[in-house]
N, C-alpha and C positions, 0 to 999 in steps of 0.2 A: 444777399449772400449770407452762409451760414458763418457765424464765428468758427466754429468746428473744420468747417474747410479750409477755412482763410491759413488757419496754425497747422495744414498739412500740405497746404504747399509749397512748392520752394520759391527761396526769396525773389528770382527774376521775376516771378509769376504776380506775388504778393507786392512787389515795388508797382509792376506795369498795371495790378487790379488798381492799387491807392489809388497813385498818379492819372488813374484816366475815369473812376469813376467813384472815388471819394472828395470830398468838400474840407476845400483848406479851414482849416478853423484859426490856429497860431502859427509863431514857430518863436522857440527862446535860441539866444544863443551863447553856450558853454564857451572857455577859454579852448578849448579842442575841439570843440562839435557846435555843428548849426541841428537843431533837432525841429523837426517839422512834426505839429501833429494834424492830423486827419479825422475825420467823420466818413465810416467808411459802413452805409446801412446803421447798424444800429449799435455798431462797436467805435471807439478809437483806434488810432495807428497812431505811432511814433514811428520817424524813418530818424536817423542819424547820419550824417552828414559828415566824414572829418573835414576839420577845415584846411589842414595842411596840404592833403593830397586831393581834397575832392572828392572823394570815395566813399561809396555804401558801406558805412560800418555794421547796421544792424538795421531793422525793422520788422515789430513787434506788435502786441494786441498789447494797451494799455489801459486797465483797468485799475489803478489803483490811485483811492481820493486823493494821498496828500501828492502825488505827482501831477495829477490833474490839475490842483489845486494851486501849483507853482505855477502852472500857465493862465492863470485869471487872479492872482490876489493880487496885481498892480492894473488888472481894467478900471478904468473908468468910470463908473456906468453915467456920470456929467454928460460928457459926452452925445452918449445916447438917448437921454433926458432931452438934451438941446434939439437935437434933429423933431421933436415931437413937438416943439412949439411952433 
């Protein structure tokens, strides 16, 4: 899928692309929002969540480090280390 498509279509379209053929990677959660992000081809997605009502607040192309970077500066990588022994 193109990045370029993905940001001209409309959100039902880009909710039902994520959800059915992007790769969960995270998801963090705000005092407002469950924010889920995706691998979706060779981009990110963030969808947003409110948690009050349940409801699609937004879903976006996410490109940028230090947000990125909020969803792995508390991994692990022990963890992952251990499975390899």
């Amino acid at each position: 899928m193109q990045r370029k498509y993905f940001t001209e279509i409309d959100t039902n379209s880009k909710t039902e692309l994520t959800w059915n053929y992007g790769e969960l990677i995270t998801s963090i959660e705000t005092v407002d929002y469950y924010i889920t992000l995706f691998l979706l081809d060779n981009f990110f997605v963030e969808i947003f969540i409110d948690k009050k009502n349940k409801e699609l607040v937004n879903i976006n192309i996410q490109d940028d480090d230090d947000v990125l970077y909020a969803y792995i500066q508390d991994l692990s990588l022990q963890q992952l280390i251990s499975l390899n022994k």
